[in-house]
C-alpha positions in Angstrom: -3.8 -1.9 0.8 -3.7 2.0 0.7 -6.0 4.7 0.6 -4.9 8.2 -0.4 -6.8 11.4 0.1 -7.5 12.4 -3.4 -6.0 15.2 -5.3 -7.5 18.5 -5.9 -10.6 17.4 -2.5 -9.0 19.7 -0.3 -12.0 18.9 2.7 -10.6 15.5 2.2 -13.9 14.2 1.9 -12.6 10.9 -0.4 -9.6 8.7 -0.8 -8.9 6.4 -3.5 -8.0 2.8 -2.7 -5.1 0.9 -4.1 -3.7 -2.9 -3.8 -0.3 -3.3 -3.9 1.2 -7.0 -4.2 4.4 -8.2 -4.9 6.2 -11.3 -5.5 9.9 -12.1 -5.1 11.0 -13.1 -8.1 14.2 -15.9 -8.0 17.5 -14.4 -8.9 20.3 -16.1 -11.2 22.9 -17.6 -9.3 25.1 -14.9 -7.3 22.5 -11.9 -8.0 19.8 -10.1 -6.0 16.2 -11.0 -6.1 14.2 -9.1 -7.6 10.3 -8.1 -6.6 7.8 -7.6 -8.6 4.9 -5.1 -8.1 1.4 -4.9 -8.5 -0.5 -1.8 -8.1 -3.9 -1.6 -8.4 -6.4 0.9 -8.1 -9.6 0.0 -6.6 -11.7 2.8 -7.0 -12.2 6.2 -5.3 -14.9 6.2 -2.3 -16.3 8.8 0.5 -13.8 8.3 3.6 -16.2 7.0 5.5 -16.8 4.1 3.8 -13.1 3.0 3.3 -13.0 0.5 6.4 -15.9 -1.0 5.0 -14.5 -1.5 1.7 -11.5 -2.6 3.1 -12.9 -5.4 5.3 -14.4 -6.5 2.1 -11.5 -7.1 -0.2 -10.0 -8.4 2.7 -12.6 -11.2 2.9 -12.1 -12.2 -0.9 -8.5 -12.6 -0.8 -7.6 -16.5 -1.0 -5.7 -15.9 2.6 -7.3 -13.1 4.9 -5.2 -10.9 6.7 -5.8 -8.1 9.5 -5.0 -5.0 8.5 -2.2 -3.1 9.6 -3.5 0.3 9.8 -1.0 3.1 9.6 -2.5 7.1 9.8 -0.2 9.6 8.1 -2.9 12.3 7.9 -1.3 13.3 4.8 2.3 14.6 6.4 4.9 13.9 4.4 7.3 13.7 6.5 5.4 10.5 8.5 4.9 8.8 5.2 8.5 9.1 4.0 9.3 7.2 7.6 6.2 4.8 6.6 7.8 4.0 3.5 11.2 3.8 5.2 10.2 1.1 7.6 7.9 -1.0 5.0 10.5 -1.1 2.7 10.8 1.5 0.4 8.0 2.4 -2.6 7.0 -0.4 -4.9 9.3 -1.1 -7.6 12.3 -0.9 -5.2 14.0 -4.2 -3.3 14.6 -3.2 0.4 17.8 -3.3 1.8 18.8 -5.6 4.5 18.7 -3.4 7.7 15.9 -1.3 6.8 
């Protein structure tokens, strides 16, 4: 899951939440797999009330997870290394290494 602060709310008073899944789709002999992504948003909500919401999609997924909570405060630069170590932005396979 994500939550972003949302455009144009410059107190940063809201962030909309997203899911993102993916599946790794099977390649033909000799080629690279290739993932699939889902992105989903899941509506925009006072930041206060986004570990609430959270915890509650959480508990309807057929296999709970904890959370891996990562604060970027909105720098850039921390997200590009976020994005770096998960793997790149959705749409993208990750390389081995990275």
């Amino acid at each position: 899951m994500l939550s972003v602060f949302v455009e144009g709310d410059e107190a940063r008073r809201t962030r909309t939440i997203y899911t993102i899944g993916y599946v790794l789709e099977p390649p033909a002999p000799r080629a690279r797999p290739v993932r699939a992504d889902e992105v989903a948003e899941q509506g925009t909500v006072p930041v206060d009330r986004v570990g609430r919401i959270i915890e509650g999609v959480l508990r309807r997924l057929d296999e709970p997870e904890i959370p891996d909570v990562r604060e970027t405060g909105g720098d850039a630069e921390k997200w590009k290394d976020l994005l770096g170590e998960l793997g790149g932005l959705p749409g993208t396979v990750a390389q081995p290494g990275r």
